[in-house]
SETOR-27038 format. One record per residue: residue in three letters; x, y, z of N, C-alpha, C in turn. Coordinates in steps of 0.05 Angstrom, whole numbers, plus 32768, in hexadecimal, padded with zeros to 4 digits. Atoms other than C-alpha are relative to their C-alpha. Layout:
N
ALAXYZXYZXYZ/...
end
This chain:
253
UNK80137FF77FEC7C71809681C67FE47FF57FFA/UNK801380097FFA7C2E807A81DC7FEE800D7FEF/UNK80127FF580037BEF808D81BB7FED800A8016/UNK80127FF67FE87BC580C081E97FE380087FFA/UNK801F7FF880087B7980C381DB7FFE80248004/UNK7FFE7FE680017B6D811281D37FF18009801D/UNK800D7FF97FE47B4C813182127FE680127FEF/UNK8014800880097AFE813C81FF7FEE80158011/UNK80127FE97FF07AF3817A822E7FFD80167FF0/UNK7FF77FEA80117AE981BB82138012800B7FFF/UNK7FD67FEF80027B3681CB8228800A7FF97FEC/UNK7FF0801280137B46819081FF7FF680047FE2/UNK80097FF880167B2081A281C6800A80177FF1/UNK7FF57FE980017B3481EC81CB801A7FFE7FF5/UNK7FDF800680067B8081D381C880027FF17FEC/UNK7FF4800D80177B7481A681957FF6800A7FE5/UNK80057FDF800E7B5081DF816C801580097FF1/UNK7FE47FE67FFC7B8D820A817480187FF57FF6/UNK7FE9801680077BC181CD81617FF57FF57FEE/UNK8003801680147B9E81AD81287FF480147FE9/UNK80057FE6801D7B8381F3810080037FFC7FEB/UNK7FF57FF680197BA781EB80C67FF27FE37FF1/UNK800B801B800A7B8D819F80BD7FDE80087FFA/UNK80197FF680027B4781BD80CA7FEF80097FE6/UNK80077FEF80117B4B81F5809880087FF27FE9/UNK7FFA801580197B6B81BA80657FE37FEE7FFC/UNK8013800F80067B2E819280657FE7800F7FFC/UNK80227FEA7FFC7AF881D780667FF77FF67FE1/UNK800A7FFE800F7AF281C9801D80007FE87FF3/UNK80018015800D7AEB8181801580167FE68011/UNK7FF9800C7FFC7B06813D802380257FFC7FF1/UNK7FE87FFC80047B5481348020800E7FE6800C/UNK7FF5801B80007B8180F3801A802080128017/UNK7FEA7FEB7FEC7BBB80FB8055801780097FF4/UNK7FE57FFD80107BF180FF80207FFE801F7FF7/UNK80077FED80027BD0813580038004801A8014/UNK7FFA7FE77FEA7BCB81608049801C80028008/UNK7FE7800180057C0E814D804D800E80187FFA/UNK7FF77FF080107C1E8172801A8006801F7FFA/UNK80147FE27FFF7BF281A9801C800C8012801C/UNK7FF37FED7FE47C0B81BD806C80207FF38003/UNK7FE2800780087C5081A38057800A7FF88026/UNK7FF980107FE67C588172809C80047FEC7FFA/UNK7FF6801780007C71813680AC7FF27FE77FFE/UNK8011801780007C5380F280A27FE880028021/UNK800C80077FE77C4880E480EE7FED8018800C/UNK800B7FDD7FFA7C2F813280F47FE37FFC7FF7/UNK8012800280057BFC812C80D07FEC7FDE8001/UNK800E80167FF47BE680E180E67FF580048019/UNK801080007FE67BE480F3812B7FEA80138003/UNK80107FF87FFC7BB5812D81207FE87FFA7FF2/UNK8019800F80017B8B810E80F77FE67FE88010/UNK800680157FEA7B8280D781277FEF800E8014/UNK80067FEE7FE17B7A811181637FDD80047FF1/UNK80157FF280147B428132812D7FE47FE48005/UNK8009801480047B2480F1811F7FEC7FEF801E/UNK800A80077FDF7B1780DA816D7FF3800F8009/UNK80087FEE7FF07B02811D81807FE480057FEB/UNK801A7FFC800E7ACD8112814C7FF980127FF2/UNK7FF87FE680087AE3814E812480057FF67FDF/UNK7FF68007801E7AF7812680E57FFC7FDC7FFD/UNK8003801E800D7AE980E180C4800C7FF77FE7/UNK7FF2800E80167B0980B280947FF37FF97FED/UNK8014800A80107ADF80AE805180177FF57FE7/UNK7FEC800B801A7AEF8088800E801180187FEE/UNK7FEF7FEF80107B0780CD7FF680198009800D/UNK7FEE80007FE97B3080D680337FFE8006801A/UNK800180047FE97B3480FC806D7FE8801D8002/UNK801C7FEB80047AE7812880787FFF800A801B/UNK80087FF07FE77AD3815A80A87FE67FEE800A/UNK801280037FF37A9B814280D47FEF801D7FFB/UNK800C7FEE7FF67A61817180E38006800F8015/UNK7FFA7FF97FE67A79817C8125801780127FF5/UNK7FE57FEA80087AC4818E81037FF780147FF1/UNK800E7FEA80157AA281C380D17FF9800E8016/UNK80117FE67FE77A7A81E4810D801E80068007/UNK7FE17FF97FE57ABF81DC813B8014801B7FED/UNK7FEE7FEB80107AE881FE80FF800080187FF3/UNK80147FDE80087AB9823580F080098013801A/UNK800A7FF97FEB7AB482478138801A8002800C/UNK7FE17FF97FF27B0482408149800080127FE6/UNK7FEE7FE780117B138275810B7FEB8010800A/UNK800B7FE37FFB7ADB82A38122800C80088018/UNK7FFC7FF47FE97AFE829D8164801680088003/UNK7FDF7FF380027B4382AD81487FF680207FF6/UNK7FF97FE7800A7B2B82E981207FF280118017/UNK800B7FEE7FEF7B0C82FF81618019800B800F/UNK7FE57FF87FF67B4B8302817D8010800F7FE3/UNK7FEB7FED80107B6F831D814A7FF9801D7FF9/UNK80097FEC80007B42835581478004800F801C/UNK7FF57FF87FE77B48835F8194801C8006800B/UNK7FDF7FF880057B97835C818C8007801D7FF3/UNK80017FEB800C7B8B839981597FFE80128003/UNK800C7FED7FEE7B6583BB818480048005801E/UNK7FF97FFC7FE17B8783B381C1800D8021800D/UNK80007FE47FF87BAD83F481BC7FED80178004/UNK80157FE67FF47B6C841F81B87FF47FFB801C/UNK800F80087FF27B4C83F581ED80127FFC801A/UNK7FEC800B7FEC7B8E83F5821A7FF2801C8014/UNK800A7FE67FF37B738441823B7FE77FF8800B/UNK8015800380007B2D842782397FF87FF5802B/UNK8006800D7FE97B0E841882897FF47FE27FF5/UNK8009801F80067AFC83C8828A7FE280068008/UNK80207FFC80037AB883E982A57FF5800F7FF4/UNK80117FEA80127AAA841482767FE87FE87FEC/UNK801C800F80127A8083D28251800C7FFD7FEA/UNK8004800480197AA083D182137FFB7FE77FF2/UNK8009802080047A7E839281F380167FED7FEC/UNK7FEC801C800B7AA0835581CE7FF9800A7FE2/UNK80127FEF802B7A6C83738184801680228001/UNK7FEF7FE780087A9F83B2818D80137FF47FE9/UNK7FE8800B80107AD18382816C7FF37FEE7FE0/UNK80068007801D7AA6836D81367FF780177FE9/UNK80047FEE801F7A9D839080E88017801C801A/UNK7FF07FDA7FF77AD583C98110801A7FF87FEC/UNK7FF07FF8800C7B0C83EA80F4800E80128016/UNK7FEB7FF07FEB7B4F83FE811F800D80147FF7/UNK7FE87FE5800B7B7384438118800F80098011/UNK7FED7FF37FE47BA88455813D8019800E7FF7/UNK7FEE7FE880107BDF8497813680107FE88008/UNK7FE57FF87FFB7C28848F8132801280107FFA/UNK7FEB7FE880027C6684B9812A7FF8800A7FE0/UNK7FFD7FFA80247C5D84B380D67FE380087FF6/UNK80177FFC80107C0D84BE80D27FED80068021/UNK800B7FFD7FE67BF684DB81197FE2800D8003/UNK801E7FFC80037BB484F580F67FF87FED7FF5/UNK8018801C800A7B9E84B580DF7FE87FF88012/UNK801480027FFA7B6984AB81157FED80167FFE/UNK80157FEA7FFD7B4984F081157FFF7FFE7FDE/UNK8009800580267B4F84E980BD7FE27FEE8000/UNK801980107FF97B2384A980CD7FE68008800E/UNK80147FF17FF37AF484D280FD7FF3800B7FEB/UNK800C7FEE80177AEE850280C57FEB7FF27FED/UNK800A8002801B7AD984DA80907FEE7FEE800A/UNK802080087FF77AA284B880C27FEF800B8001/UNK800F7FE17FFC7A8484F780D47FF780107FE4/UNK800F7FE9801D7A7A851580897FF67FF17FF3/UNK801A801380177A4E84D5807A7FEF7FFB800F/UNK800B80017FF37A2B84E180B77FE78017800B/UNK80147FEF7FFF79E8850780C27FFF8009801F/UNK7FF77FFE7FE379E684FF810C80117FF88012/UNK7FE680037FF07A248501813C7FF980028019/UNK80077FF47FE37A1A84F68187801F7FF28012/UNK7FEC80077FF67A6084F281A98007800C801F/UNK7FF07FFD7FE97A8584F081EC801C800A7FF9/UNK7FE97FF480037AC4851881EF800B8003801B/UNK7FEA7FFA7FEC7B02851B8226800780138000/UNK7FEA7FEB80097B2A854B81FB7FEA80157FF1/UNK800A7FEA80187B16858E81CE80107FFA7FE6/UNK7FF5800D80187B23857A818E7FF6801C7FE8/UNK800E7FED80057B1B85C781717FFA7FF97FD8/UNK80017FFE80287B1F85B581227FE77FEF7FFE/UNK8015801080067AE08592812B7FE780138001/UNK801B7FF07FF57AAE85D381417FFE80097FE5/UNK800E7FF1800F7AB385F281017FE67FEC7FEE/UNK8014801280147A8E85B180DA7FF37FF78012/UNK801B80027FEF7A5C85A981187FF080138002/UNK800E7FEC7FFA7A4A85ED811A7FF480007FE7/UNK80098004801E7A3D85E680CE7FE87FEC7FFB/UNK8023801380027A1085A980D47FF080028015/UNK80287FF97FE979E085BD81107FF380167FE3/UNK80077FEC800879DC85FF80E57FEA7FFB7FE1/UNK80148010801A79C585CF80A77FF37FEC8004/UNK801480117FED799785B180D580037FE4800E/UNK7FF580167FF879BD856E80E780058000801E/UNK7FFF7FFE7FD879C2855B8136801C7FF87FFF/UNK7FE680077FF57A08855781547FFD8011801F/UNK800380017FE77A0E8547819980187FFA8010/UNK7FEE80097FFA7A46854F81C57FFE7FFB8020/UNK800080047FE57A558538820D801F8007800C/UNK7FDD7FFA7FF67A9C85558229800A80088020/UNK7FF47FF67FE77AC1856282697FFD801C8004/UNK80087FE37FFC7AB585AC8285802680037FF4/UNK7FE67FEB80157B0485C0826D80027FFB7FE5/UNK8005800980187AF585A2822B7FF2801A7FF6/UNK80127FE880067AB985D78221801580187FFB/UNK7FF67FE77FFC7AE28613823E801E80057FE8/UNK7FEB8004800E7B1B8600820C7FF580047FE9/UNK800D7FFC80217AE885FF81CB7FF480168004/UNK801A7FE280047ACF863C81E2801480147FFC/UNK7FE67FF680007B19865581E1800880067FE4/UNK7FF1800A80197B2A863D81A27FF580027FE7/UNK8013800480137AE58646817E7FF080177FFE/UNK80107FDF7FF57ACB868D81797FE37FFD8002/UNK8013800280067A8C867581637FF07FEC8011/UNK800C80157FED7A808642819A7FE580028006/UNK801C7FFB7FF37A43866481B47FEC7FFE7FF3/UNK80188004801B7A24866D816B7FF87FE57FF9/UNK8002801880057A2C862681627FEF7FED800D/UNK801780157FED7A0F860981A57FD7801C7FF8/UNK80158000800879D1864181967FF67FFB7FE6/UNK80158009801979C5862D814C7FFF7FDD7FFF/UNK8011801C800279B985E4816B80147FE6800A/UNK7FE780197FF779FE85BF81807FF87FF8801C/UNK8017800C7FE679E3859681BE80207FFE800C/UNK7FEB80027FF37A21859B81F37FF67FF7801F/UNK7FF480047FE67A28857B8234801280098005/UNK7FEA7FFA7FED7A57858A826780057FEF8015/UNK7FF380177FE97A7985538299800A80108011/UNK7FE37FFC7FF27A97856282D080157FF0800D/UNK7FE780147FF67AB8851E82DB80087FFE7FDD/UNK7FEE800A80217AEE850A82A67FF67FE97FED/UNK8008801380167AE584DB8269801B7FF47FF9/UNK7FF1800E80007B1184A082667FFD7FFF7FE1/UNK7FF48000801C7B0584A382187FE580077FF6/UNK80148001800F7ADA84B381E17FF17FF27FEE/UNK800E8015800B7AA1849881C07FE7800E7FF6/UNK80127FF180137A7584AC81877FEF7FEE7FEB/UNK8014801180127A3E849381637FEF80057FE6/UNK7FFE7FF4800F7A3684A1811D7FE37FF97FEF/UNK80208001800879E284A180FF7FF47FDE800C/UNK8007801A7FEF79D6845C8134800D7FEE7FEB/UNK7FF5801080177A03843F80F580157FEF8005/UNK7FE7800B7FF97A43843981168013800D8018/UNK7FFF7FF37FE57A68844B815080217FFF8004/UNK7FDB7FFE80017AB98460815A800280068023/UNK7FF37FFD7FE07ADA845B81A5802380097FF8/UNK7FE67FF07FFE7B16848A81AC80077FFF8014/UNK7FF07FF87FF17B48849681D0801780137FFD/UNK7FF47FE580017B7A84D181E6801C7FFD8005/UNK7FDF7FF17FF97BC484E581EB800F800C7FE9/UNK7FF87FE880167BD5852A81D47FF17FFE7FE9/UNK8006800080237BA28525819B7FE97FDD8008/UNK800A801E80017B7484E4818480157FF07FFA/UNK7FEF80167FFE7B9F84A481907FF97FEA7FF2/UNK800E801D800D7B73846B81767FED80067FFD/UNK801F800680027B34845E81597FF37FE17FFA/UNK8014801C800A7B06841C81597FE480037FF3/UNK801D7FFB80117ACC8423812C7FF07FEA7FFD/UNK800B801480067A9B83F281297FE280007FF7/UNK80257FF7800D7A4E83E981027FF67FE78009/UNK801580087FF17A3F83AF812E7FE98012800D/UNK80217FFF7FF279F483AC814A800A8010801A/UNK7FF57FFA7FE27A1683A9818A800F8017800C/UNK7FE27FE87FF97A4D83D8818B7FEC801B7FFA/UNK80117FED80067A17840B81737FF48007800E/UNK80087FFD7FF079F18401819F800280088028/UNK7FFC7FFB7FF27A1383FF81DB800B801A8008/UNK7FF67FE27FFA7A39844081CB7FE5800A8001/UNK80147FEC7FFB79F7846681C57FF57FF6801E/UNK8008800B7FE879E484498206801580158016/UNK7FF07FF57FF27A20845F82267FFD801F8003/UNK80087FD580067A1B84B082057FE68009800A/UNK801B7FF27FFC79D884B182207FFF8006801C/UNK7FFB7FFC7FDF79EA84A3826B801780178002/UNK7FF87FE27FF87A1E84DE82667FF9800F7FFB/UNK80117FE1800779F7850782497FE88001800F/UNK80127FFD7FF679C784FC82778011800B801C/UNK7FF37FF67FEB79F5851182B2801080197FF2/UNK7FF87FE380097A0F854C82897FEB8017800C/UNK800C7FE5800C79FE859382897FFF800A7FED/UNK80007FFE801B79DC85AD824F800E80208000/UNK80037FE6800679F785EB82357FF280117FF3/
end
């Protein structure tokens, strides 16, 4: 078969990204003779000629006396295709928390950076509210959105307003009437300082923001389902953005 000059668009680039990776990440730390890469990504003679060649045209890689060298261009390109795999692979991770999520609820692209996924199953179905936990007891100020009543949570909120700490909740009106059910002390809690909203439209999921540090998006069935945690800028920011416009359409109690 013919030799085909590589295609020089960003499709073609993208695809030849995605098809030549492993040659990429063989050359990140230096110049390499083709026998060598050979070796190293255990391919075939012509395998690794033709992508060198592709590499080489697309101005991604050059032929030096030591062998075969990244360009400037290939170093940026190979940086910039693995940040854009581990973006995906973090978005793959997080697809189950983010499968409930509305597409307009905003959640930004910095949710998926510095996070951490938790999600139940049959063998460990408190592993995301465990994770909740152990955000919240290194956290001075808590300002969250809630769907559900989550009652094992009032006694260690009513505890930190009471030891002067702010915790702020935003919930659906049956949410309330359910912690008020469940929580004898509900009332003592919102007067020694627990800041409660009340919705009366539903909450497609929750979202809590832990001293402007870091910020977890939940989700519900029967219980917490998933958690995404993240201490991006971004993701920080935009959740407190978000908790502030329901709490601004709440009622205070």
């Amino acid at each position: 078969m013919s030799w085909v000059s590589p295609d020089e668009s960003v499709d073609g680039l993208g695809a030849a990204l995605d098809t030549r990776a492993p040659l990429l990440s063989a050359l990140a730390d230096g110049p390499k003779r083709q026998r060598t890469l050979r070796e190293e990504l255990d391919v075939a003679r012509s395998t690794a000629y033709k992508g060198l060649r592709e590499l080489t045209e697309l101005g991604l890689v050059r032929e030096t006396d030591d062998g075969y060298a990244l360009t400037a261009s290939g170093r940026l390109a190979a940086q910039t295709h693995a940040t854009y795999r581990e973006r995906l692979e973090r978005l793959t991770a997080a697809r189950p928390v983010l499968a409930s999520v509305p597409a307009d609820a905003g959640v930004p692209p910095a949710f998926l950076e510095e996070a951490t996924v938790v999600t139940a199953d049959r063998h460990a179905p408190e592993r995301p509210l465990s994770t909740f936990d152990s955000l919240a007891d290194d956290a001075d100020e808590i300002r969250s959105l809630s769907p559900a009543a989550v009652p094992r949570f009032m006694p260690d909120l009513h505890e930190a307003v009471e030891a002067g700490y702010h915790r702020g909740i935003v919930v659906e009106r049956p949410a309330v009437e359910a912690l008020r059910e469940s929580y004898d002390a509900f009332d003592e809690a919102v007067a020694a300082g627990l800041e409660v909203h009340v919705l009366e439209e539903p909450l497609a999921f929750g979202l809590t923001v832990f001293d402007d540090e870091g910020a977890a998006l939940t989700t519900y069935d029967d219980g917490v389902s998933g958690l995404l945690h993240s201490t991006a800028d971004g993701a920080v920011a935009w959740a407190r953005g978000t908790y502030e416009r329901y709490r601004e359409r709440g009622e205070r109690l």
